[in-house]
C-alpha positions in Angstrom: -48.2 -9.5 11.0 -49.1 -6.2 11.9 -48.9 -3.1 9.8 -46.9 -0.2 10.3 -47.4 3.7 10.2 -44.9 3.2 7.1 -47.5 0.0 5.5 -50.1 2.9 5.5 -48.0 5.7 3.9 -46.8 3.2 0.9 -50.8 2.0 0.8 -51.8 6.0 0.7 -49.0 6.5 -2.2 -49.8 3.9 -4.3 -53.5 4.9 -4.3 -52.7 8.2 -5.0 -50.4 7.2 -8.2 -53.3 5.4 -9.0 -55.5 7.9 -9.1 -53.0 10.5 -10.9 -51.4 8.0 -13.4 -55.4 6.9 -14.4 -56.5 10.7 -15.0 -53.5 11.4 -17.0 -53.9 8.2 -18.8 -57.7 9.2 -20.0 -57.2 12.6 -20.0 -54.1 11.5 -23.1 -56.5 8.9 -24.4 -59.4 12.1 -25.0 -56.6 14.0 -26.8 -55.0 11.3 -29.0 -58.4 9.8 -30.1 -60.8 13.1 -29.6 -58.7 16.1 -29.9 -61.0 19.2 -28.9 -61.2 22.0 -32.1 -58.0 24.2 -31.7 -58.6 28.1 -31.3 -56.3 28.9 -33.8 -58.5 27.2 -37.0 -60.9 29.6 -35.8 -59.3 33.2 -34.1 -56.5 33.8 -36.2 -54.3 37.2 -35.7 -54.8 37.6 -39.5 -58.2 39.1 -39.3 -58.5 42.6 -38.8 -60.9 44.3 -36.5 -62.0 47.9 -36.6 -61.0 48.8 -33.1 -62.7 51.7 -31.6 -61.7 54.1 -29.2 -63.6 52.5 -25.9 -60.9 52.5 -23.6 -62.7 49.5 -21.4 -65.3 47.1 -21.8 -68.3 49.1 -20.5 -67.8 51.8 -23.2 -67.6 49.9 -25.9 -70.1 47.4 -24.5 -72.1 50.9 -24.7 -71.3 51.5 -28.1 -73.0 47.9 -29.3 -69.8 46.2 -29.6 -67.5 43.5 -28.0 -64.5 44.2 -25.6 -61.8 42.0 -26.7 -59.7 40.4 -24.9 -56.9 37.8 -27.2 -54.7 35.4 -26.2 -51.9 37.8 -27.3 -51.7 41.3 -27.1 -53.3 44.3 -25.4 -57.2 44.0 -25.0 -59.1 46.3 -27.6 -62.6 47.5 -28.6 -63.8 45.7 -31.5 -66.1 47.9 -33.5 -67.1 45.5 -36.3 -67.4 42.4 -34.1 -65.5 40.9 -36.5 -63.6 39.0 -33.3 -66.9 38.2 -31.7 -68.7 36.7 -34.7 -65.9 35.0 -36.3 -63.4 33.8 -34.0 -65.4 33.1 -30.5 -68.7 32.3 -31.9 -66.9 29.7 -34.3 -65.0 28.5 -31.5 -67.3 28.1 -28.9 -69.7 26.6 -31.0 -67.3 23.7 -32.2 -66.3 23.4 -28.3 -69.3 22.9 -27.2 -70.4 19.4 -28.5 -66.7 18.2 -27.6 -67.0 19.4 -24.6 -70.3 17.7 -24.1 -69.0 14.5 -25.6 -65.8 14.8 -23.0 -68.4 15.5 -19.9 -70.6 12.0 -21.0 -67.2 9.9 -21.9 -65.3 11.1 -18.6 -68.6 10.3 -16.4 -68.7 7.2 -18.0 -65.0 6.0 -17.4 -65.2 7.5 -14.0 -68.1 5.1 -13.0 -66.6 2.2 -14.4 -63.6 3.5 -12.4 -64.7 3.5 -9.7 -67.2 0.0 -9.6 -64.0 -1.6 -10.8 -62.4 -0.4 -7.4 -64.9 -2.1 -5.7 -63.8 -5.2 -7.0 -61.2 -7.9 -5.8 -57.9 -5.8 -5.8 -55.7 -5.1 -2.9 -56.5 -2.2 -0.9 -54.4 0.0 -2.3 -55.0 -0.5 -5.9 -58.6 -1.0 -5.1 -59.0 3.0 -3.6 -56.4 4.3 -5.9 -59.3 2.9 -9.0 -62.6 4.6 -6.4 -60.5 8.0 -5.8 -59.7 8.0 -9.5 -63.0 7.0 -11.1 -64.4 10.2 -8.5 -61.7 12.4 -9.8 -62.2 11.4 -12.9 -66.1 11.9 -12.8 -65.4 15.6 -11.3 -62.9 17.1 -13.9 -65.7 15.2 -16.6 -68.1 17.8 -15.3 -66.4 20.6 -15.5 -65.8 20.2 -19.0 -69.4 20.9 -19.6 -70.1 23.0 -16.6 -70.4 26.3 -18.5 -72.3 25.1 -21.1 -75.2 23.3 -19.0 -78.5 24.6 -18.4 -78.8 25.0 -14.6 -81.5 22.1 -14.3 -79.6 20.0 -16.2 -76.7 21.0 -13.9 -79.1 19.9 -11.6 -79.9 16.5 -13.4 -76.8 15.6 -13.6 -75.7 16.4 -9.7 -79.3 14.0 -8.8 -78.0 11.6 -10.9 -74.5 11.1 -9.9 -75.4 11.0 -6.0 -78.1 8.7 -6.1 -75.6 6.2 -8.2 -72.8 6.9 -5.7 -75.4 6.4 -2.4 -76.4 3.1 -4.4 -73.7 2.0 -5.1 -72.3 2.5 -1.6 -75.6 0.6 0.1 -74.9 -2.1 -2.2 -71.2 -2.5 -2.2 -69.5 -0.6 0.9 -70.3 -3.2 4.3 -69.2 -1.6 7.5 
């Protein structure tokens, strides 16, 4: 039985649910069992910043303070740093292990994503696991993107090739 033009479209859409449906599944399973820190617990609207009378961020950068700009409202000068060293230091320093933790779980259930497409599966499912498990490996890193040293950036890039280029002598035939 030959296959049609149509065989190949319904093979191309089913690994392409596959991939979307898999992300969104781990991407709900990282919020409902790791939920990341929410800004709010740490930048509330209730503190009250001296705001100074830079008009944009270079100004008040050269007055030794921070330019903020919030989530709400109209961007401002914050003379006391009180924005800066309560709200997005907190923040970013209960982001940034999450983050981290996201990055390593992510890479991790990308891998296995994609060796498990590898395996005995039809075609279709058997991409739509690869393509996901790559996806899934690539929004994983840019969890932690910002955060990384660039060597480790580096590191990480090395580390993920040679696995891939491995794994593809090893399993891939042509």
């Amino acid at each position: 039985m030959q296959s049609t033009a149509f065989d190949a479209w319904k093979k191309l859409g089913m690994s392409a649910a596959i991939v979307i449906a898999l992300n969104v599944f781990f991407y709900a399973g990282l919020d409902t069992f790791y939920p990341a820190p929410q800004y709010e617990d740490y930048c509330r609207q209730t503190t009250e910043a001296v705001k100074g009378s830079a008009t944009d961020e270079v100004s008040c950068h050269a007055e030794g303070s921070n330019w903020v700009l919030p989530a709400t409202g109209d961007a401002y000068c914050d003379m006391s740093n009180t924005y800066y060293n309560t709200c997005y230091l907190g923040y970013n320093d209960a982001m940034k292990p999450h983050q981290r933790n996201a990055f390593i779980l992510f890479t991790i259930l990308g891998l296995a994503s994609l060796l498990l497409g590898l395996g005995k599966f039809p075609m279709a499912v058997g991409r739509g696991f690869m393509y996901g498990g790559v996806v899934t490996m690539l929004l994983g890193t840019t969890f932690y993107w910002g955060y990384m040293e660039d060597y480790f950036r580096f590191i990480v890039s090395g580390v993920v090739l040679l696995v891939l280029v491995v794994v593809g002598i090893k399993k891939i035939k042509d």
